[in-house]
C-alpha positions as CSV (number, residue, x, y, z in Angstrom):
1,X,0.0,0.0,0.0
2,X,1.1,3.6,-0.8
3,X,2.0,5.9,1.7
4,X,-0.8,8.3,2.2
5,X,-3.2,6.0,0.7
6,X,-6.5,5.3,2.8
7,X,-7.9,1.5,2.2
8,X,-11.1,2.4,1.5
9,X,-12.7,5.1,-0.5
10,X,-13.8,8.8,0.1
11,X,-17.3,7.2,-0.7
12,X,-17.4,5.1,2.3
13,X,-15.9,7.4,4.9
14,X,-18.8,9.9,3.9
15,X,-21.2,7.6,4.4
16,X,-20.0,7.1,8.2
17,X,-18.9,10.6,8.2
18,X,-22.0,12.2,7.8
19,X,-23.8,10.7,10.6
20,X,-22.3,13.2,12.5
21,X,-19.6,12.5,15.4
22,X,-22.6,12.7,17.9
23,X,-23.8,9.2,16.4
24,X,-20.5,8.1,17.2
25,X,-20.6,9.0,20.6
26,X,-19.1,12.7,20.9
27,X,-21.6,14.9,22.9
28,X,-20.4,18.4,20.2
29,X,-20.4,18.5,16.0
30,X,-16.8,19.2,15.6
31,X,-14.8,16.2,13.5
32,X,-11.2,16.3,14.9
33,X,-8.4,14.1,13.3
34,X,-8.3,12.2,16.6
35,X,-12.4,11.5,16.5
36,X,-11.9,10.7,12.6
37,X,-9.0,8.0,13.3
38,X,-10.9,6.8,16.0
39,X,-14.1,6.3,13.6
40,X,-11.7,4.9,10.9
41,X,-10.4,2.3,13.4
42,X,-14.1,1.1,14.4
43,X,-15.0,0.9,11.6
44,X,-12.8,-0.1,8.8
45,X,-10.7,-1.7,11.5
46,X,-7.7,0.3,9.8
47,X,-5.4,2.1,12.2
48,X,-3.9,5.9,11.4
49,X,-3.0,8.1,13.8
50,X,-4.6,11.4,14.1
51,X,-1.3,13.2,12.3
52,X,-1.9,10.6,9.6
53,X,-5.0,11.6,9.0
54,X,-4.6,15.5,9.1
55,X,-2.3,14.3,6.7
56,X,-4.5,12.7,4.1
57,X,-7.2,15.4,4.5
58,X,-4.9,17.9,3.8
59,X,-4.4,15.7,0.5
60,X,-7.8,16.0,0.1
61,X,-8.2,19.5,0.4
């Protein structure tokens, strides 16, 4: 796997994403690269840590 390269696609993550953090537990509305490397790990059962993913959405604009 390339470096910077997420193992699933953009799709997917939106479609967990945009339940909100609330529906993943977090009492506020504020996605942080901890909270989203947190939801990554749950559920894609992929590990980044949360400079890895500032990282990649950085990549992503």
């Amino acid at each position: 796997m390339c470096a910077g390269c997420l193992p699933i696609s953009w799709s997917d993550w939106r479609g967990s994403g945009s339940r909100g953090p609330a529906a993943h537990g977090w009492t506020d509305q504020r996605w942080t690269p901890p909270r989203i490397a947190v939801v990554i790990r749950e559920v894609f059962r992929v590990s980044y840590t949360a400079r890895g993913v500032a990282y990649l959405l950085r990549g992503r604009g």
